[in-house]
C-alpha positions as CSV (number, residue, x, y, z in Angstrom):
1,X,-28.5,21.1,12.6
2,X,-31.2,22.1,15.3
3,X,-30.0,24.5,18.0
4,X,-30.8,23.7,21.7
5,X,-34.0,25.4,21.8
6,X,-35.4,23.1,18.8
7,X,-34.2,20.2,20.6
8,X,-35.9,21.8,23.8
9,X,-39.0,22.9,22.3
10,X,-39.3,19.2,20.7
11,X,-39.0,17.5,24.1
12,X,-41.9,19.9,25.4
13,X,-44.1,19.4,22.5
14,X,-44.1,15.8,22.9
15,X,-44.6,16.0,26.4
16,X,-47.3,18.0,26.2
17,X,-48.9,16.1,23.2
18,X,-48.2,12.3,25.1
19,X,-50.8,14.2,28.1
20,X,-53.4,14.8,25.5
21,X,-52.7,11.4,23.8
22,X,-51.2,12.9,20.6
23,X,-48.7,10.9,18.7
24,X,-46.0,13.5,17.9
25,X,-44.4,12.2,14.2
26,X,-42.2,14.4,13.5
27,X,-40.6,17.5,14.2
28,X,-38.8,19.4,10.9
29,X,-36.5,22.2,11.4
30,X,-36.3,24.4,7.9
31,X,-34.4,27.1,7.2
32,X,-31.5,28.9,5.2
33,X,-32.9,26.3,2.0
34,X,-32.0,23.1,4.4
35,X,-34.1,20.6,6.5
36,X,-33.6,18.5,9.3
37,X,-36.0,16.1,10.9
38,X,-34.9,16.2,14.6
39,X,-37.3,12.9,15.7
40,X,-36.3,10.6,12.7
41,X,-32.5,11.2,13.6
């Protein structure tokens, strides 16, 4: 599962990306031989 500061740092990547007019697709969290896609969930 993401911790608050993936969830955070997600929200501020796609805000920063929807000012330059950049489709944010995804953001996946890996780690520990697990994934998680945080904006498809």
């Amino acid at each position: 599962m993401p911790s608050k500061i993936d969830i955070i740092f997600t929200e501020k990547i796609c805000e920063a990306a929807n000012l330059l007019d950049i489709q944010v697709l995804d953001h996946i969290i890996i780690g520990d031989g697990e994934y998680y896609s945080i904006i498809n969930n």
